[in-house]
C-alpha positions as CSV (number, residue, x, y, z in Angstrom):
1,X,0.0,0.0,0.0
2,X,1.3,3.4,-1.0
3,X,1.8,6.1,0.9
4,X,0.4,9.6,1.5
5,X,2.4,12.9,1.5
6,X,0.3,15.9,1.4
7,X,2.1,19.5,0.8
8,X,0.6,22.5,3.4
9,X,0.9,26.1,1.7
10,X,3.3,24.7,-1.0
11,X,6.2,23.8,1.4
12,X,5.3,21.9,4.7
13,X,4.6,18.5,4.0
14,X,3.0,16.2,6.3
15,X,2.8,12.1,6.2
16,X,-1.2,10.9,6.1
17,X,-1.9,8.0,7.8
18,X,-3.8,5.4,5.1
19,X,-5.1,3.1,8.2
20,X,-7.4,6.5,9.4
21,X,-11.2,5.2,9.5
22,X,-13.4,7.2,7.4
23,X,-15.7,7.0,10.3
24,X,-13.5,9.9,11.3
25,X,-14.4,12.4,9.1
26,X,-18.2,13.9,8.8
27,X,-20.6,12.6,6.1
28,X,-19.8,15.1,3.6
29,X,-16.4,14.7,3.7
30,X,-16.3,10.6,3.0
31,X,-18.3,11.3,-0.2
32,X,-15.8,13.7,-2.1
33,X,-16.0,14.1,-5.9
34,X,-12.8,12.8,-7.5
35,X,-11.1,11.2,-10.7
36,X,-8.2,8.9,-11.7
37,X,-6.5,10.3,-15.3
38,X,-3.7,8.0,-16.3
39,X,-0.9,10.0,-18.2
40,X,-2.1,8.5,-21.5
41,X,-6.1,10.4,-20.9
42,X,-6.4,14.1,-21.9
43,X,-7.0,16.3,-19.6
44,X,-9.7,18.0,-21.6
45,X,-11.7,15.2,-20.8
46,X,-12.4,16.0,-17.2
47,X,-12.8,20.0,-18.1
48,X,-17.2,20.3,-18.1
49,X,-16.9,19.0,-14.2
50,X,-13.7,20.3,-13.2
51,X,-15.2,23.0,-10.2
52,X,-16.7,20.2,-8.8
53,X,-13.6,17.9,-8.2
54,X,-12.1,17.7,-4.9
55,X,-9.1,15.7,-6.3
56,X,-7.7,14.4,-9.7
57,X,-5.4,12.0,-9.0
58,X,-2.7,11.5,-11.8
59,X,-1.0,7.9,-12.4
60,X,2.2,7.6,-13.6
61,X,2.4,4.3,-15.5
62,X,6.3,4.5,-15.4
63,X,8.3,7.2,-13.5
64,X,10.1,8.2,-17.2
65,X,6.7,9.3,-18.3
66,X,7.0,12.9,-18.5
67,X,3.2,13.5,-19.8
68,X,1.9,13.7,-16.3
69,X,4.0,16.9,-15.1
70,X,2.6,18.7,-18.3
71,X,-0.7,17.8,-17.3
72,X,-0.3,19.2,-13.8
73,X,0.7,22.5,-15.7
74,X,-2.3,22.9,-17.5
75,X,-4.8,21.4,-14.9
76,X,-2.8,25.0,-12.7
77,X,-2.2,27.5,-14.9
78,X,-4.5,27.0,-18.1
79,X,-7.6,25.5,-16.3
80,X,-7.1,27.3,-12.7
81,X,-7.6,23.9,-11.0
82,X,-7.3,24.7,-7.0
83,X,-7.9,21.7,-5.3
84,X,-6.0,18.4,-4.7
85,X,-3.2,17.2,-7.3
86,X,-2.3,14.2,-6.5
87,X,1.1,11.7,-8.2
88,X,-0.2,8.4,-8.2
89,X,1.3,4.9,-9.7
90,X,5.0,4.5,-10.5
91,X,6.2,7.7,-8.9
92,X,9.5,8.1,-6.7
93,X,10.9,9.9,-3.7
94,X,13.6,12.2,-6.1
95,X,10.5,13.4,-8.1
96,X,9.2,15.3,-5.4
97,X,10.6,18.7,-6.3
98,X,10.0,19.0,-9.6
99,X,6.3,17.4,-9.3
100,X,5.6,19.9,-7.0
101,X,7.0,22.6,-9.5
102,X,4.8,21.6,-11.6
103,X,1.5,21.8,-9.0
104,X,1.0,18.4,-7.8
105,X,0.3,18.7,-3.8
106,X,-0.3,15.1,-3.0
107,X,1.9,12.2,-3.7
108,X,1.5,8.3,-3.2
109,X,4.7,6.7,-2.4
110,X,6.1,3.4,-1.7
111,X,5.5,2.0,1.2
112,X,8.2,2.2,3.7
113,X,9.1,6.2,2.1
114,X,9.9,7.9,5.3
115,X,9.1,11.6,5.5
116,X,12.6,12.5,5.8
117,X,13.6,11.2,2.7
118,X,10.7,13.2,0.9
119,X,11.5,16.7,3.0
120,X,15.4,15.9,1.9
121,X,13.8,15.2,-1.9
122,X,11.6,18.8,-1.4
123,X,13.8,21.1,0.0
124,X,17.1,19.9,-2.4
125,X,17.3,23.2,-4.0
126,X,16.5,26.5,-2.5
127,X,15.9,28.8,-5.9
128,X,14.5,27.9,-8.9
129,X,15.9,29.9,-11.8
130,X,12.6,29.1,-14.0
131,X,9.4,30.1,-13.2
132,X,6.5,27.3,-12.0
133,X,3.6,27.0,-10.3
134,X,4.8,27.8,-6.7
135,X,6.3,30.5,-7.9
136,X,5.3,32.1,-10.9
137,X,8.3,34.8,-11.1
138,X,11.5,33.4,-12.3
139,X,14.2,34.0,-10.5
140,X,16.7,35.8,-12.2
141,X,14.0,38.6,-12.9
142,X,13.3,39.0,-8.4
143,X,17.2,39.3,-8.8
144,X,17.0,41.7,-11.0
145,X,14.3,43.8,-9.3
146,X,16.3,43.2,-5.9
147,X,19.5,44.8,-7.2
148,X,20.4,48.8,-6.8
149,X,19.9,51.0,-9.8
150,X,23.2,51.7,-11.0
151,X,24.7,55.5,-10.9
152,X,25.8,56.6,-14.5
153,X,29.0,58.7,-13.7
């Protein structure tokens, strides 16, 4: 059984237990709309019900396949999706960072993953030069905006 890593304001990160009773949760929170897209679907087909989605899980069907980062973009930034993104199927600890770039805010893991590992994994680079969907300035232009105005003399 995989398990659950959930991201808090795009940079804590907390461990979900999977062995938590749904009895623990109110009614309307057991029955939450969601969907499964494999990286091979189109995201366009879960567009006419997309503001009703709690969570659209995305499975990788081999940690190489790049397709579902691009559909984590555009389910973010084209689509304006705000709820849960979660990494599903063959996806690994040293993904974390760039699937989170990229908007996912939920990822299944092996079994065993420990949460240090996956904060190691998160935090392994401070600055992104490119922009993403945690931060939508690049870089190199806050630098530039940082720096003094230089004096002509």
């Amino acid at each position: 059984m995989p398990t659950l890593f959930k991201l808090i304001n795009g940079g804590l990160i907390t461990k979900v237990d999977p062995t938590a009773s749904n009895q623990d949760l109110n009614p309307q929170e057991q029955i939450q709309p969601h969907i499964t897209l494999r990286t091979s679907d189109a995201v366009e087909a879960c567009l006419s019900r997309l503001s009703q989605l709690k969570r659209i899980s995305i499975e990788f069907l081999s940690f190489t396949d790049g397709r579902g980062y691009s559909m984590a973009r555009l389910l973010r930034e084209r689509y304006g999706y705000r709820e849960e993104l979660r990494a599903t199927g063959d996806v690994l600890c040293d993904q974390i960072q760039a699937l989170s770039r990229c908007g996912f805010d939920a990822f299944e893991l092996p079994d065993g993953t420990r949460l240090t590992a996956v904060l190691t994994h998160l935090r392994m680079f401070q600055q992104n030069y490119q922009a993403d969907t945690l931060q939508p300035t690049p870089w190199w232009l806050n630098v530039e905006q940082a720096l003094p105005e230089q004096q002509d003399v």
